[in-house]
C-alpha positions in Angstrom: 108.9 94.1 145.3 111.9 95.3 147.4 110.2 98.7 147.6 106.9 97.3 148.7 108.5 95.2 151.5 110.3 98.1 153.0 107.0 99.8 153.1 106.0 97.3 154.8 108.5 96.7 157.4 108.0 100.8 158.1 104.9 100.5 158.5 104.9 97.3 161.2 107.6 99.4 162.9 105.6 102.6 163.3 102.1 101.2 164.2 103.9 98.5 166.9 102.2 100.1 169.8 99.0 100.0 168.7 98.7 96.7 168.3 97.7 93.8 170.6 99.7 90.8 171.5 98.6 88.1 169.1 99.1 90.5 166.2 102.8 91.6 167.3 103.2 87.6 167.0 102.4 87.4 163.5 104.1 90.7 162.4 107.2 89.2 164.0 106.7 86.3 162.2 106.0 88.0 159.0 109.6 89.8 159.5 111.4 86.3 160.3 109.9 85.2 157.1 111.1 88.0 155.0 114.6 87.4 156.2 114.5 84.3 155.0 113.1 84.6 151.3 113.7 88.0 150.1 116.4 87.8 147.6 117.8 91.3 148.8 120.5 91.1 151.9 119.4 94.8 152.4 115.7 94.0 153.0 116.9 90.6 154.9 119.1 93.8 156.7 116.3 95.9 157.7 113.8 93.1 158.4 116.4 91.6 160.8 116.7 95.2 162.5 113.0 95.8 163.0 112.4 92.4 164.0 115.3 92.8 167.2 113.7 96.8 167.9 110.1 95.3 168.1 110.9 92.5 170.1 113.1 94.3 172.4 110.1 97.2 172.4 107.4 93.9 173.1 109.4 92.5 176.0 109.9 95.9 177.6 105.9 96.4 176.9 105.5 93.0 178.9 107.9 94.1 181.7 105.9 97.3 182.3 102.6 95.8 182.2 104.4 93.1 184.7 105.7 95.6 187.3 102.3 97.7 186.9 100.0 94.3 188.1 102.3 94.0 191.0 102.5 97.6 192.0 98.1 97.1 191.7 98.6 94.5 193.9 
């Protein structure tokens, strides 16, 4: 089980930008609720870490696409 949800935070990390807004929402929701039920601080660990880098990567993704509609005018 531990092995399978590491798998699976990689894999929401590395396929981030791909996806579109209402799936980052439930990935990011998927990793809040991994750090509250898995059993294993070190998942709860990494789930916490790719939960702050995808957020941090989503507002900066929201902040370009800002800056590019006003620069479009």
């Amino acid at each position: 089980m531990a092995k399978m949800s590491l798998m699976g935070i990689q894999h929401i990390n590395q396929t981030f930008d791909d996806w579109r807004d209402e799936t980052i929402n439930e990935c990011l929701n998927s990793l809040l609720k991994l750090m509250v039920v898995s059993e294993y601080d070190f998942i709860r660990e990494e789930a916490l870490s790719t939960y702050k880098d995808m957020l941090e990567k989503y507002q900066n993704r929201l902040a370009n696409q800002a800056i590019e509609d006003i620069l479009r005018g």
